[in-house]
N, C-alpha and C positions, 0 to 999 in steps of 0.2 A: 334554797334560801341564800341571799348575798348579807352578809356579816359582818360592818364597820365595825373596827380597833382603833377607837379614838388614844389620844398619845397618854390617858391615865390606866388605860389598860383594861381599861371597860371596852365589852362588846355590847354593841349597838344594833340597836334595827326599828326603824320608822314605821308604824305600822298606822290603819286608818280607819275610822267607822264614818258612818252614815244613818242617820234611822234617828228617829224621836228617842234621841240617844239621853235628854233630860228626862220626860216624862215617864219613862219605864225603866229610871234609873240603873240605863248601862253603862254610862261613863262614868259614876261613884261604883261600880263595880270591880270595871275595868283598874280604874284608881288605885282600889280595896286590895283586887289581887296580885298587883304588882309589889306591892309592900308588902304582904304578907308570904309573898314567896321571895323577900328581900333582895329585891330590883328596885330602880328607882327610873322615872319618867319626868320626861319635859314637854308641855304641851306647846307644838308648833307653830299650830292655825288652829281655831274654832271659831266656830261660824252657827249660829243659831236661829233657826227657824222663824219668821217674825210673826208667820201666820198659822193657824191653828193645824192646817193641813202640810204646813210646809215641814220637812227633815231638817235635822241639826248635822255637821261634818265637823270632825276632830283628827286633827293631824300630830302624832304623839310619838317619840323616839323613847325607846326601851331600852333600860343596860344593863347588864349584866356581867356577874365577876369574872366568867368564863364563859365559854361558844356553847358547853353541854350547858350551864345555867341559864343563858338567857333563850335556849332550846328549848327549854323547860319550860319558862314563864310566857313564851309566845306561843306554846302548845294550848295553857292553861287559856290563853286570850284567845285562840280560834274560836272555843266552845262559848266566847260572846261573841262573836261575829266579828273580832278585828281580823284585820287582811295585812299582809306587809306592803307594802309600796311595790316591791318587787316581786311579781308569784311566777311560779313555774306551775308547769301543766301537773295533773296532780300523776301519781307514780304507779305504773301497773304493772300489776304480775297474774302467771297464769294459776289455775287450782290445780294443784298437783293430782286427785282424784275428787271423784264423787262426792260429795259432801266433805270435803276436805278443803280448808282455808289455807293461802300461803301465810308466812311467819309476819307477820308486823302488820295485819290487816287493818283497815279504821274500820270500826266500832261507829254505829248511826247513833243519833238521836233521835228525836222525836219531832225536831224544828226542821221548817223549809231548809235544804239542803242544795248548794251548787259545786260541781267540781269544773276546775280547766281541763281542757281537753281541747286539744291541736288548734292554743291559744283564744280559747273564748270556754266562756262560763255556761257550765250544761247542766239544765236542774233536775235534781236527782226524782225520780217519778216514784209512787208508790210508798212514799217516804212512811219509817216508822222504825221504832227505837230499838237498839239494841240488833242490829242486824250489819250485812254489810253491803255495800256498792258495786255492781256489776256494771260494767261496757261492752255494749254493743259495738263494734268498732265500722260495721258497715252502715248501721241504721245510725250511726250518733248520738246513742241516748244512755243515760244511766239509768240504773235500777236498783231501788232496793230489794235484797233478796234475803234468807232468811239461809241458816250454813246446812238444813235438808234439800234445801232446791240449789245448792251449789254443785254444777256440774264440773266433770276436766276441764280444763282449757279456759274456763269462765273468767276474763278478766278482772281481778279484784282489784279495788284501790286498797293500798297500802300507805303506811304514816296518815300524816295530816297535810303535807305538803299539797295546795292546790284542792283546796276543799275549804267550803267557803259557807257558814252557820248562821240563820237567821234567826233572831232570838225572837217569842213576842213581846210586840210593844203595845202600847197603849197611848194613840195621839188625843192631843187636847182636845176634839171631835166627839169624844166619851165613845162609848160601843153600849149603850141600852142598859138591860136590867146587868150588864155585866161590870160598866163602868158605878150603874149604882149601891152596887153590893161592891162595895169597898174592901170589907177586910175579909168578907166571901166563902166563909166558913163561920156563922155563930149560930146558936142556939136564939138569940136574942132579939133580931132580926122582927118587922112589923108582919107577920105570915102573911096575913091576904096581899098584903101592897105585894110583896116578891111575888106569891101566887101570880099574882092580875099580870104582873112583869114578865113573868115565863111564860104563859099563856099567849101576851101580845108578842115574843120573840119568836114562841113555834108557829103563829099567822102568821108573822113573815117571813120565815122559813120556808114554810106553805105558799104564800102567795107568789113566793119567787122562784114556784117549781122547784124548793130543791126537799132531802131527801129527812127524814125524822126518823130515828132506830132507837128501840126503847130496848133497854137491857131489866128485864127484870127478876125479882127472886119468889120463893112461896110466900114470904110475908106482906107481899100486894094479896093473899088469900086470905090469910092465915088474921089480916086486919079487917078485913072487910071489904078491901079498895080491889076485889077482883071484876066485880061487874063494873064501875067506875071507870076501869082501864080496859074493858068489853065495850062500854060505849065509845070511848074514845076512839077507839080501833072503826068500831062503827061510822065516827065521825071523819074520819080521813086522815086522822092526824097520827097516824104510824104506818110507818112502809117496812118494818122490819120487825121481828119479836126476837132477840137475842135472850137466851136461858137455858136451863136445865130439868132434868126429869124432874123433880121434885113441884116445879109451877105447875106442869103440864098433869101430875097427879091432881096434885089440891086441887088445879079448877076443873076433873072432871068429878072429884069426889064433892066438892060443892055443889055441882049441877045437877047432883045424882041424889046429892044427902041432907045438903045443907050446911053440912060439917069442914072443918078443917083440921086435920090430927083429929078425929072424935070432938071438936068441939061444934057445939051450932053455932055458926059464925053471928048471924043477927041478934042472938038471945043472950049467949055469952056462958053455956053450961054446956057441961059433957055429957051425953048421952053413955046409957048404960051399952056396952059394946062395941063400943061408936069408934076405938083405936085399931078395927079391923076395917073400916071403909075404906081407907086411904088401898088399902090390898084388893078390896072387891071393886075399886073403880080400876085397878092395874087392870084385875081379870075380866075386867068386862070389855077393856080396848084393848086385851091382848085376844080376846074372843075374835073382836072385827078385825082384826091385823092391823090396828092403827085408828087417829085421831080420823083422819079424816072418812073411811069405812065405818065410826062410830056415828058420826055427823051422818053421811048416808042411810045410812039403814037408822034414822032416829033415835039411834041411843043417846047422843049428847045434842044436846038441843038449844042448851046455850051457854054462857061463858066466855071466855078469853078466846080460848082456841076456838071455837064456835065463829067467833067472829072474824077471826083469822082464816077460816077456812071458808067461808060462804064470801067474803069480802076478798078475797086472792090476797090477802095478805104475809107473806114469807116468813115461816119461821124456822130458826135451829135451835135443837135441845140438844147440848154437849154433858158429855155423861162423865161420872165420874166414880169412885168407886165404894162411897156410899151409896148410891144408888138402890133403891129397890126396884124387882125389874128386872133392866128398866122398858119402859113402854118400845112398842116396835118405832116407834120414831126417831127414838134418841143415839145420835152420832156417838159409837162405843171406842170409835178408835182415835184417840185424842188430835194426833195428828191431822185428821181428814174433818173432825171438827171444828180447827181451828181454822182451818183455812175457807172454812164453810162460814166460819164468824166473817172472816177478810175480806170474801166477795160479797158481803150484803154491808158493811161499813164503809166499801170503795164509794166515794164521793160523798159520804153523809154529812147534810149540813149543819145537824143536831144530835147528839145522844144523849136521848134520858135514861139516867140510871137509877134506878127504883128499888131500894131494900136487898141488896146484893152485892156482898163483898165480894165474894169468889168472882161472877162475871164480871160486874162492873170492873176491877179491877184488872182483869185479863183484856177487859175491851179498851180500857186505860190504855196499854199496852200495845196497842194496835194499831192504835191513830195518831194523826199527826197534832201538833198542839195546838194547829190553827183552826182545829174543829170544835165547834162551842158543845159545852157537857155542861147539862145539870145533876148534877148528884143528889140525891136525897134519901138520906138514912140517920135512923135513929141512935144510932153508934156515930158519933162525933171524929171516930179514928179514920172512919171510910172517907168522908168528902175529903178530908185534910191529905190523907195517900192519895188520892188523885189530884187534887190541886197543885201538889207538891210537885209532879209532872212538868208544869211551870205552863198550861194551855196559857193561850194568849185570852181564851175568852170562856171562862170555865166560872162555876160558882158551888156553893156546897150547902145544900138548905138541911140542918139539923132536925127531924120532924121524923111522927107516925106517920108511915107514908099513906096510912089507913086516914089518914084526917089529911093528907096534902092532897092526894088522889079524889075526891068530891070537889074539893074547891078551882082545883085546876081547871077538870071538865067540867063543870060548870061557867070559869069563866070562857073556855074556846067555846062553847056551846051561843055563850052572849056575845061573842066576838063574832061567829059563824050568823049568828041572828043581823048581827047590823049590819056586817058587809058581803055577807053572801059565802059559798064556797069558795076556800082558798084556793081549791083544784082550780079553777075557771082563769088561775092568773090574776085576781084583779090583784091592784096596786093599792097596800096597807098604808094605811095614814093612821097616825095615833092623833086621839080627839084631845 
């Protein structure tokens, strides 16, 4: 970092953004935090966008009362994406041992991520929060990596120096049902119109070949919305089933019983004995050694995982230690499930999260925030912690997901009717 001492005794440093810096209000940010960590700035050049697709650029000098103070406030301004006029390559050290970090490591986020390195900007791959930055020094590449898979010798960036944060934005362009759900978290919200809107987002998701991961919990069972999310599965529009033992109970104890916890799910009464099914659907896949030996030998015959398993569609159940059990499926060692969540969310272009704080919120954690999520749960605190995240294209529908889950598939079902399978590639036009 080069450090101007103008002759009031202020230290100075000119720093610069780029990016639809009005419209996703990073320049009242940037503004906001320089006065609140009491600094003061002069705007140099600004330059404004005139076209809806076009970037805004702001050239702004920072001062501060001392070199540690204004240290400080141009630390707090990387994590918006200001850069100084002047960068250096960013700073490496090696791991002193095996999962062992050097002292001063930077700490990821969750945003597109670039460091310098032997003068040019190198974007950090695998990007995701709360981890840290390895270099390759022969291949040229950075990595996010997580401080278990930090070997010796692994080159870490350290400080902030040469490390370079892309916050999301949002250009006048809008971005679909994400731009239309405004404040993207209410209860209050037109349900069908959002319905109809996530429905048309995951066809083009689909139609543009890329990848749909549903996170979900037992109370897609426990509502009703389990067969609902079997057709779906049916319909092509899940490539991944991200959950835990407890879904993978309910939908063989539905299949089996009708029941969820001892309730008849379609009727809405408990059967007399009916809080031991959830245990006799355990022992009757723990009989076949597994979901898919129950599908084989015709014990489970329909349902979620039914459809997951005849369709080759992937799933992982990460266990935990309520669990009962748990079924011979479920990843028991946290560790090796998490990473099992990692490589089925690499490249996803959508996750829906379905009545599940635990996962949804771990898979929160996993991705970067350029990946669009729909949350929906009936607890108001979940979509808000995920949002909070800051995705660039993220929304929160407050709802029984027992009552979202019919209207959605139903509309991909009319979407799929009018223009055909999304698999085939064709090119989504909204009518």
């Amino acid at each position: 970092m080069i450090v101007f001492q103008d002759p009031g005794d202020e230290y100075t440093e000119i720093i610069e953004l780029e990016g639809h810096l009005i419209d996703s209000y990073i320049l009242p940010k940037v503004f906001d935090r320089v006065m609140d960590l009491g600094g003061e700035f002069e705007v140099l050049d600004f330059r404004i966008g005139r076209r809806k697709d076009e970037t805004s650029y702001a050239r702004i000098m920072v001062k501060g009362r001392s070199r540690d103070h204004l240290e400080y406030i141009l630390k707090e301004l990387r994590s918006l994406g200001a850069l100084p006029v002047y960068i250096e390559d960013a700073k490496l050290e090696e791991a002193p041992d095996d999962m062992v970090l050097p002292d001063g490591f930077y700490a990821t986020t969750n945003h597109p991520t670039w460091i310098r390195y032997n003068g040019r900007w190198v974007q950090v791959e695998d990007v995701c929060m709360d981890k840290v930055i390895v270099v390759d020094p022969v291949a040229g590449r950075a990595y996010c990596k997580g401080i278990r898979d930090v070997r010796r010798g692994d080159l870490v960036v350290v400080g902030d120096e040469g490390v370079r944060v892309k916050l999301p934005e949002y250009p006048r362009t809008g971005v679909g049902i994400f731009e239309f759900m405004s404040s993207r978290a209410s209860p209050e919200k037109p349900t069908p119109t959002i319905v109809k809107r996530i429905a048309e987002e995951m066809y083009k998701v689909k139609a543009s070949r890329g990848r749909i991961v549903v996170v979900a919990g037992p109370a897609v069972v426990h509502t009703g919305g389990g067969e609902h999310l079997a057709r779906m599965i049916r319909m092509g529009f899940v490539d991944a089933l991200l959950s835990g033992n407890a879904l993978a109970v309910h939908d063989v104890e539905y299949a089996l019983f009708g029941t969820s916890l001892g309730f008849k799910v379609d009727e809405g009464y408990r059967i007399p004995g009916g809080n031991k099914n959830h245990l006799v659907a355990i022992n009757e896949v723990m009989k076949c050694g597994g979901l898919r030996r129950a599908v084989e030998k015709g014990i489970l015959k329909k349902g979620i995982f039914y459809e997951c398993i005849v369709n080759d569609v992937p799933y992982v159940l990460a266990g935990s230690i309520r669990d009962d059990g748990p079924i011979p499926d479920v990843i028991t060692d946290v560790v090796e499930a998490q990473k099992a969540y990692r490589m089925h969310l690499k490249d996803a272009g959508l996750v829906l999260m379905l009545a599940s704080m635990l996962h949804s919120i771990a898979v929160g954690n996993m991705i970067p925030s350029t990946v669009k999520v729909v949350c929906v749960d009936i607890n108001p605190a979940v979509p808000v912690k995920l949002l909070d995240r800051g995705a660039a294209q993220s929304i929160g529908v407050v709802s029984d997901v027992g009552v979202f889950l019919p209207m959605l598939v139903d509309e991909l079902a009319k979407l799929k009717a009018l223009h055909g399978s999304p698999k085939k590639g064709d090119t989504y036009r909204e009518q």
